[in-house]
Structure formats: C-alpha cells, structure tokens
GURO-985803 format. One line per 2 residues: number of its first residue (from 1); their letters; for each residue x, y, z of C-alpha. Coordinates in nm, 2 decimals, m for minus. Layout:
GURO-985803
NUM = a = X Y Z  ...
end
This chain:
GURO-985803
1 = xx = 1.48 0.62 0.67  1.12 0.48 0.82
3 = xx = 0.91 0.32 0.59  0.57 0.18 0.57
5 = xx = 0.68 m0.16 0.56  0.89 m0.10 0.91
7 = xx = 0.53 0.08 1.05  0.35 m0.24 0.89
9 = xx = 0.12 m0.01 0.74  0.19 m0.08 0.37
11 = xx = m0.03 m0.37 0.29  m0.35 m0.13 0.42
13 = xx = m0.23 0.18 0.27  m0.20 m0.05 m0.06
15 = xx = m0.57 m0.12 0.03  m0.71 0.19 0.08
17 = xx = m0.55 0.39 m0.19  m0.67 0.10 m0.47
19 = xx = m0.96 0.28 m0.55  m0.87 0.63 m0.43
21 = xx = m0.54 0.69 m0.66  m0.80 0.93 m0.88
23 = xx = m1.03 1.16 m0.81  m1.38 1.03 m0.72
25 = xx = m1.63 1.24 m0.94  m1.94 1.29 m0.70
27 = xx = m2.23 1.57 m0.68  m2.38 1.82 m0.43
29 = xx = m2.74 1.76 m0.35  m2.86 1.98 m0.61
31 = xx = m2.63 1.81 m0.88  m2.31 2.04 m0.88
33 = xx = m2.02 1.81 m1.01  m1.75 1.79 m0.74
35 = xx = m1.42 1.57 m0.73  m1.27 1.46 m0.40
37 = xx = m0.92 1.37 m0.40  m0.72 1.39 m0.07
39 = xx = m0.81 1.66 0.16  m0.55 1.65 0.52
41 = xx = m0.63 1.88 0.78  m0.45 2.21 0.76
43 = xx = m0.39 2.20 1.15  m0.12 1.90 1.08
45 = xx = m0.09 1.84 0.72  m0.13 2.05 0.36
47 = xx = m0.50 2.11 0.42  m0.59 2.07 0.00
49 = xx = m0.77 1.91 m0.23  m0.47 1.72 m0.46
51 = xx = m0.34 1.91 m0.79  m0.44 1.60 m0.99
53 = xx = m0.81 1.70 m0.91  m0.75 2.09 m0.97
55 = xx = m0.60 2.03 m1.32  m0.86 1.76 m1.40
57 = xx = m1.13 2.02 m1.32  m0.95 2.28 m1.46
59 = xx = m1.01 2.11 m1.77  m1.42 2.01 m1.73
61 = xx = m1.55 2.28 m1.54  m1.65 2.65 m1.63
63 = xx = m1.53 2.73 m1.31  m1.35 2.54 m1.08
65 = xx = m1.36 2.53 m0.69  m1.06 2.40 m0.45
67 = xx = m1.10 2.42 m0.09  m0.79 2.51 0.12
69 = xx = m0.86 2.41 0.51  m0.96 2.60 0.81
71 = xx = m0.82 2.97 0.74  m0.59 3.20 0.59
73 = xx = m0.36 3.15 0.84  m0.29 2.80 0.79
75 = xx = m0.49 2.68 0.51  m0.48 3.00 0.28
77 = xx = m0.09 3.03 0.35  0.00 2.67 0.22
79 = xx = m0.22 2.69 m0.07  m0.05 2.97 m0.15
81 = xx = 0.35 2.89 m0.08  0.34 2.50 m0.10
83 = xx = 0.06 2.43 m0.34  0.06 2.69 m0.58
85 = xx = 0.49 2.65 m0.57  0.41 2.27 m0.69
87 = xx = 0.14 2.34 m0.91  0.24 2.63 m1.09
89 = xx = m0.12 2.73 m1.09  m0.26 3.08 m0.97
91 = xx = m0.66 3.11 m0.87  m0.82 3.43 m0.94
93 = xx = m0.99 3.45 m0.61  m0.98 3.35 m0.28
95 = xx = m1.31 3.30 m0.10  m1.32 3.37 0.31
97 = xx = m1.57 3.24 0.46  m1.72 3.44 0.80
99 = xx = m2.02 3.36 1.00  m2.18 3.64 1.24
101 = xx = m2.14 3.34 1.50  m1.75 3.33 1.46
103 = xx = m1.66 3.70 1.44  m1.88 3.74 1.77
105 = xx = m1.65 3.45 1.94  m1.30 3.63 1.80
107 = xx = m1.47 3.94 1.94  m1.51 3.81 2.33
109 = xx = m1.84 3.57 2.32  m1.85 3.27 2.51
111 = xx = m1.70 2.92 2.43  m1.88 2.73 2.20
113 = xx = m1.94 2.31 2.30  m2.08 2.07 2.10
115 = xx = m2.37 1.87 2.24  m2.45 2.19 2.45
117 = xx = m2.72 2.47 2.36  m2.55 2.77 2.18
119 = xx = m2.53 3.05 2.39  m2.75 3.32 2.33
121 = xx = m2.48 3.56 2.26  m2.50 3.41 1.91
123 = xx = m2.89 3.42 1.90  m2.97 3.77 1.95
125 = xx = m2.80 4.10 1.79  m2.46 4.18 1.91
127 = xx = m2.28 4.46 1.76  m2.03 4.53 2.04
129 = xx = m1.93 4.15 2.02  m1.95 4.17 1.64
131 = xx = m1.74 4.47 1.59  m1.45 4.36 1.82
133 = xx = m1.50 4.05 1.61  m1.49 4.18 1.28
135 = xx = m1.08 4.26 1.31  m0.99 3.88 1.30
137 = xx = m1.19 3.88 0.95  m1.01 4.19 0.87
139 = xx = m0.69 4.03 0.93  m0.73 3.74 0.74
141 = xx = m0.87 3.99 0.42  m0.50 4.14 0.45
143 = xx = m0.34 3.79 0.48  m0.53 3.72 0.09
145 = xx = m0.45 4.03 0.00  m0.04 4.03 0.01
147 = xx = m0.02 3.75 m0.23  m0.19 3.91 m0.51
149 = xx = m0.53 3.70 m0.52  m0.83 3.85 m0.54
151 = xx = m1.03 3.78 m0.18  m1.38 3.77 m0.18
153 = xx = m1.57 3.70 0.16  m1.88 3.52 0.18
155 = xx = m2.15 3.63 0.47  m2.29 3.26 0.56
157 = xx = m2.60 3.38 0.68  m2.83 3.18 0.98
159 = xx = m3.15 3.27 1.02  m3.09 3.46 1.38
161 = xx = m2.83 3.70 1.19  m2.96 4.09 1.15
163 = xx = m2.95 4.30 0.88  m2.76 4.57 1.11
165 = xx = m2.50 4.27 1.20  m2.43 4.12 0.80
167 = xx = m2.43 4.53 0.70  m2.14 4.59 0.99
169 = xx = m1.92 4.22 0.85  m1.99 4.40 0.49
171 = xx = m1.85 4.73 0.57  m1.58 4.62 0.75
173 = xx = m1.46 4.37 0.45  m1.55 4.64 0.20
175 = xx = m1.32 4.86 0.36  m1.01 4.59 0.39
177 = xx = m1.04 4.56 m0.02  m1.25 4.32 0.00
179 = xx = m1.52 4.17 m0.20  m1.88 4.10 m0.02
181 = xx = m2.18 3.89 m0.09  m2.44 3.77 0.12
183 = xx = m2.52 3.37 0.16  m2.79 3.21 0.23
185 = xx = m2.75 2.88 0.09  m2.79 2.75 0.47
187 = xx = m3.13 2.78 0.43  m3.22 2.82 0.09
189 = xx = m2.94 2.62 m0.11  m2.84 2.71 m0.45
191 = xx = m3.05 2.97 m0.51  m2.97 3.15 m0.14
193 = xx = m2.59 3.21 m0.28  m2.66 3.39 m0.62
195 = xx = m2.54 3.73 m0.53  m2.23 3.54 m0.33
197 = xx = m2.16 3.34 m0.70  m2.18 3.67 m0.89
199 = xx = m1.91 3.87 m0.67  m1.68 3.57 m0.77
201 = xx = m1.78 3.59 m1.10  m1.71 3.95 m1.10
203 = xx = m1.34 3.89 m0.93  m1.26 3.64 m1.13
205 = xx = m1.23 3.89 m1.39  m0.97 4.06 m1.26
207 = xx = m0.61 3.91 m1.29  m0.43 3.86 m0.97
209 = xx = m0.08 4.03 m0.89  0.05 3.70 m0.73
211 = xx = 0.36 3.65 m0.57  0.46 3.47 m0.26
213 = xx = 0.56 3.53 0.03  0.90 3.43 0.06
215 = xx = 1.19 3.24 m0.21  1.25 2.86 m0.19
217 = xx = 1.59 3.01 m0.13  1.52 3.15 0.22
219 = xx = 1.61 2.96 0.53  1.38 2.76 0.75
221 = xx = 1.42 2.94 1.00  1.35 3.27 0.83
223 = xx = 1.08 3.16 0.66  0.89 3.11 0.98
225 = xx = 0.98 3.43 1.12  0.84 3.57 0.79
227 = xx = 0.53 3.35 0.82  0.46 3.45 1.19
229 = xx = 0.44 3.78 1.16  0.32 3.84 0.81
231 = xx = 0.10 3.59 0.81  0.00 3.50 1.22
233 = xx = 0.08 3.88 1.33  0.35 3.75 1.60
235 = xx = 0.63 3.97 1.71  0.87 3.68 1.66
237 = xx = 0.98 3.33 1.71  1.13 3.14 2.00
239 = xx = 1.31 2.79 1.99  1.37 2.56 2.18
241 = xx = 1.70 2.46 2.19  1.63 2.13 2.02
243 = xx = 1.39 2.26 1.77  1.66 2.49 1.69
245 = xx = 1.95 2.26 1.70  1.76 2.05 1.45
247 = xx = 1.67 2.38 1.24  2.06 2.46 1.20
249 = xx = 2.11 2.11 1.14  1.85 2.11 0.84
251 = xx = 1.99 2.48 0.69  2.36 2.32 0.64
253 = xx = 2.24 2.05 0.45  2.16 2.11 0.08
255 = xx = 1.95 1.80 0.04  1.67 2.03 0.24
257 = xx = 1.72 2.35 0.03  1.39 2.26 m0.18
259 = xx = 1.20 2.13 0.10  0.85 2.34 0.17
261 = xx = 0.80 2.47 0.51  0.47 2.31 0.65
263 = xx = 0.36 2.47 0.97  0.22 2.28 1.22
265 = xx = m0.06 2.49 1.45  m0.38 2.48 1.60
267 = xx = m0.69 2.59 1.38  m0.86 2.82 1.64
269 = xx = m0.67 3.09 1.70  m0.39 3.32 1.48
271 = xx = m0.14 3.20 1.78  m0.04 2.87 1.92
273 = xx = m0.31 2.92 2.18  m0.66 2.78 2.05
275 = xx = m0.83 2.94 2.35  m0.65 3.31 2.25
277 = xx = m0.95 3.49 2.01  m0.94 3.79 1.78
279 = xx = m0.65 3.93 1.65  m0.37 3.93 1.94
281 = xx = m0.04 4.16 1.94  0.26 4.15 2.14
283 = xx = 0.31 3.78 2.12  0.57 3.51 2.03
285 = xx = 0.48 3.22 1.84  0.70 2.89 1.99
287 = xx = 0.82 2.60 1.78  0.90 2.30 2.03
289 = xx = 1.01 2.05 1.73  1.05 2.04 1.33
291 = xx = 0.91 1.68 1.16  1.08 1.62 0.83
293 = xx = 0.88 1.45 0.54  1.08 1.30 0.33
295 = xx = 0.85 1.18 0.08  0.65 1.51 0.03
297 = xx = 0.95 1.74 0.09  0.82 1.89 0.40
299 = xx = 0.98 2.04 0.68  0.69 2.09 0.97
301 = xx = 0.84 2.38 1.26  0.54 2.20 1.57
303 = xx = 0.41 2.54 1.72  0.27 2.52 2.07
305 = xx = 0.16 2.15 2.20  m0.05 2.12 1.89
307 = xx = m0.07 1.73 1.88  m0.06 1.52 1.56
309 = xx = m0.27 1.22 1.54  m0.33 0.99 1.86
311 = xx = m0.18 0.66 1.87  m0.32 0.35 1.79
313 = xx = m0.38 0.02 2.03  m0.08 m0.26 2.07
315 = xx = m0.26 m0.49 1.80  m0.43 m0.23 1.54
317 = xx = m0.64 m0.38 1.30  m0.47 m0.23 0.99
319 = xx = m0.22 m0.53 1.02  m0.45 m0.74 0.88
321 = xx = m0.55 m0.54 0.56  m0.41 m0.61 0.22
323 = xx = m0.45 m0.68 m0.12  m0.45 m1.00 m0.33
325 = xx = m0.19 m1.01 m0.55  m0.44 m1.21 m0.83
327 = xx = m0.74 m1.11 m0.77  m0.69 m0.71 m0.64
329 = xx = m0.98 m0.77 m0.38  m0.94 m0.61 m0.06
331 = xx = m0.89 m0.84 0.25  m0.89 m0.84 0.59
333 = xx = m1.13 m0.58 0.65  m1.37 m0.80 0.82
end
C-alpha cells in the first residue's frame, strides 16, 4: 500500500482540501446559484461534480444541474455505472451538448489548433461535413438512451451556424429519440437558452426507465468488453499479456469484487485514437495496463497510450505546504 505520506504529498493535500472539504456555493454571471465540489477529468479520473454537492442541491434548488465530463462515452458512462451505483440517485435527463463546429470535425473537417485561425470549414455552411457529422451525435443519443434517462440535446449555436445546418443536428437527434432545443446563450445569455430550458423542463416530466449497464457482479474483464462495444462501438478488446495477467489476478480475488470499473481513454474520439473522428466500426479497443485505486474502489483498464498526469520536478514545491497544527493557517505557499 502507497500512501500520501510515502509520496510526501499529505501535508499539501491537508492544505488544499482545508477549505474545499464542502461545496463552495458560487453564481453564474447573471446570478444562477452553482456549487463546485470536485470535478476530475473524465479522460483519467470520474469526470463529476461530488455526490455531497448533488444531494445538497438536491435539497435547495428547483432544479438541479450536475455536469458529467467530456461525453457520453466516458463522462456519461461513469455517471451512470459508477456515480449513480454510489449515489443511489437517478436524473431525469441527460443533456448532450453538440456544436455545428464539432459534428462538422466528426464528419471529416480539418484539425482544429488553438492559437491558430479556425478554418473556414467551420465559418461557412457545410451540410456534406455536417451530415457525415451528425452520426457521432447520433451515437452518443443511443449511448443515453440504453440506460433509461431521458436525453435531451442542446444546439449551442455561434453566430456563423445556418438555419439549414441547426434544422439538419435537429432532425437527426429528433429522429434518434431525442429531445432538441436551440441555444443561444453564446451570445445572448440567459435569455438565448429559453426554449433549450423548456425541453428539459418538458423531459423532466417523464420518469426514466433506468437501469445499468452491467451488475457489480460481472467480471472486469467483461465489463469492459460490455463497455466497448455498447458504449465505444468496438468489435472487441485486446490485452496485453500484462494487462491481462493483472486482470485475472484482480477477478480471483474477492477483495476486488465491489470495485467500479473506471476507464481510462482519450476524450476526442469513441476509440483509443484521439485523431480517429465520427463513429468508427471494425475496430478493437486495446488496454495496455489496469491502475487500482484503492481508496475510491477503482479499477482503471489504460486504453491506448492515453497518459495520466505528467510528472513533477526532483524538488516540487508541494513539499513545503502544510498546515499549522494551532493556528489552521496555510503555510509554505510562498
């Protein structure tokens, strides 16, 4: 067992988590309440917002709003077999999130680098791009669909998007099952995503049919069959024999039997590939390692040569961050 006293990181965890144990009650610029408690990225971690938050607003808010990172693939998937498995707690919607800009990419348009001038591909109407584009929305509609929740998508709308363009995006979610409203808070704030707020409204109405995707029961390795091709639309899974090793190491031993399955996969694609767009077939989705986190009770199958964090220098600062003991001041920082 590692802990954070052997990574000498306790002391500055201690620090930073002194005033961040509870949610931090904050506002939009036009005033919305919003809590912000945790929030990992979805690529490497959980990708939510913490259940002490959702239960707390649960309790203060008419309606209440938890993001789950990136998309359905990742972010949407642990929401709904790690998250919702702890809480206990099932949303009555699920709100996807497309931009004409993104669908065009997943249907063929160029890359996309920051500090560079968009390319005009995503300036001017498109609908061969777009309609290539639209099945990656389409797939992630489906993805909301099989666990019961209600999906709604939201058209964020720029102001170089056509009408012919949003109609297409609307159709196409429209005829998935979904849900679609119209945004423009880009540009016009609150009062830009009215229609988008009553189609929640609306869904929210409806009870859900939830039900996961797989039982605690099933094996790690079968669960991440299950997840790559329910969920990425792979054909299958290959090992490696060490990853696999360590997966048949993990199954024999009951003490793992309640541990969630936490995949860890690039953001950018539905593959291990973040330069593969749209909604690929004939594919195999490869696990190189699994991570076990003890403390959360997560077992995290590495897809690809996803990454986690980067290392830090020989002498890293945290070292020197801690808490006094009488006082509860924060030192070391500077």
């Amino acid at each position: 067992m590692v802990t954070t006293g052997d990574l000498e990181v306790g002391n500055a965890m201690t620090a930073w988590m002194r005033n961040t144990i509870n949610p931090t009650l904050m506002c939009t610029a036009e005033y919305q309440p919003c809590m912000v408690h945790a929030g990992p990225f979805a690529n490497i971690a959980v990708g939510q917002s913490s259940i002490i938050a959702d239960r707390v607003g649960l309790k203060v808010f008419d309606y209440h709003v938890t993001e789950s990172g990136f998309g359905a693939d990742i972010g949407f998937e642990k929401f709904w077999n790690v998250k919702c498995r702890y809480s206990g707690l099932i949303p009555h919607v699920s709100v996807l999130t497309s931009t004409i800009r993104a669908l065009k990419m997943h249907g063929g348009g160029p890359k996309v680098v920051a500090g560079l001038p968009l390319p005009e591909e995503y300036k001017k109407e498109d609908l061969g791009l777009l309609e290539k584009g639209v099945q990656n929305m389409v797939h992630h509609i489906n993805t909301i669909r099989m666990s019961g929740i209600n999906p709604v998508v939201c058209i964020n709308r720029f102001h170089n998007d056509t009408d012919a363009e949003v109609a297409m995006v609307r159709k196409a979610a429209e005829d998935a099952g979904a849900r679609c409203a119209e945004s423009t808070h880009w540009a016009n704030g609150g009062d830009g995503a009215l229609e988008f707020a009553d189609a929640v409204i609306e869904a929210c109405e409806e009870e859900p049919d939830f039900k996961f995707l797989y039982p605690i029961e099933m094996k790690l390795r079968d669960r991440v069959e299950t997840i790559a091709k329910n969920v990425y639309g792979a054909d299958g899974v290959a090992w490696t024999p060490d990853a696999e090793a360590k997966a048949k190491m993990l199954e024999a031993d009951s003490k793992y039997d309640d541990y969630t399955t936490m995949m860890v996969k690039t953001h950018l694609s539905l593959t291990h590939d973040p330069a593969v767009k749209g909604t690929p077939k004939g594919w195999t989705l490869p696990i190189r390692d699994v991570l076990i986190f003890s403390g959360a009770k997560f077992l995290c199958p590495c897809c690809g040569t996803i990454s986690l964090m980067p290392g830090t220098s020989s002498d890293p600062a945290y070292r020197r961050v801690d808490v006094d003991v009488d006082t509860g001041k924060v030192t070391g920082l500077f």
